[in-house]
N, C-alpha and C positions, 0 to 999 in steps of 0.2 A: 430528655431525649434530644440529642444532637442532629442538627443536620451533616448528613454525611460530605468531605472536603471533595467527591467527587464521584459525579453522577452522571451516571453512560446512558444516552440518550440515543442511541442509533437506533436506529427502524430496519436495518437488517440484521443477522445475527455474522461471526465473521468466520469464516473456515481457518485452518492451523493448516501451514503449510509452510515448508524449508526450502525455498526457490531463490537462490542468485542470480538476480536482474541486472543489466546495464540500464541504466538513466542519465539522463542531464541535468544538468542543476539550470539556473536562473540567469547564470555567465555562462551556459552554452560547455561548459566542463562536466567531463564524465565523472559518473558517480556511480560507485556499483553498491549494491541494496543488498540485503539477508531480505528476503519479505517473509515474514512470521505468520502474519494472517490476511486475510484479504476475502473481501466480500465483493459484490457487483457494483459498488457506489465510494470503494474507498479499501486502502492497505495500511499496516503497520509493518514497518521494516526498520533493520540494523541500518546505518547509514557511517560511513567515516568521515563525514563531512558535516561543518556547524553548519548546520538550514536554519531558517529563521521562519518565524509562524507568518504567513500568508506568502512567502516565495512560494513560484510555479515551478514544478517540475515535469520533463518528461520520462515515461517509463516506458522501456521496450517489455511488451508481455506478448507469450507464447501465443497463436492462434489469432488474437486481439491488435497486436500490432501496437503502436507508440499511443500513450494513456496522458494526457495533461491533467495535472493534477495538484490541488493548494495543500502546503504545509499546515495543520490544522494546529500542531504540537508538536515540540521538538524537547525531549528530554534523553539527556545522557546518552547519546548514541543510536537513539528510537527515533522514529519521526510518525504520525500519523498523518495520512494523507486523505482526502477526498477527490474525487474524480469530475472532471469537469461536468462530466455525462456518464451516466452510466451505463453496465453493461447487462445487454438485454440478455435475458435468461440461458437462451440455449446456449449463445457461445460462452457465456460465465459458466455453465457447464463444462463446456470442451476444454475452456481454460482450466477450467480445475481438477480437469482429467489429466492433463498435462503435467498442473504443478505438482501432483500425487506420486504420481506414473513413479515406481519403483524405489520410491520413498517410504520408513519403514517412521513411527515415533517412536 
């Protein structure tokens, strides 16, 4: 029995959600995001821009307002991010009422 080449260790679980964000990259240039899933401590998103793992980005999100946040992983057009700080429950809420809102999977 093998150890598995990759093992998800987050302590929250992450919502699926199809939300196009503006952000900034690290050189202050705009970057706009697919965000695919996203939890109160961290996103994965489409990105057309090579990020590099531990560049800081910031993300404009609905209700929540601009997110800093480190490059965790960057594979083929994905990035996974982590949040400076995270966001406290109710508005991770409202925010993901938002990112829902009239979105069908």
């Amino acid at each position: 029995m093998g150890i598995p080449a990759f093992a998800d260790f987050r302590q929250a679980g992450r919502d699926a959600v199809h939300y196009r964000a503006r952000a900034f990259g690290p050189d202050a240039r705009q970057l706009n995001l697919l965000i695919v899933n996203i939890s109160a401590h961290g996103l994965m998103a489409r990105c057309d821009a090579a990020l590099e793992i531990g560049q800081r980005i910031r993300v404009n999100l609905p209700i929540i307002g601009v997110m800093v946040a480190e490059v965790r992983w960057s594979l083929g057009g994905r990035i996974g991010c982590q949040f400076d700080t995270g966001i406290d429950l109710a508005s991770y809420y409202e925010l993901l009422a938002v990112l829902l809102k009239n979105h069908k999977f």
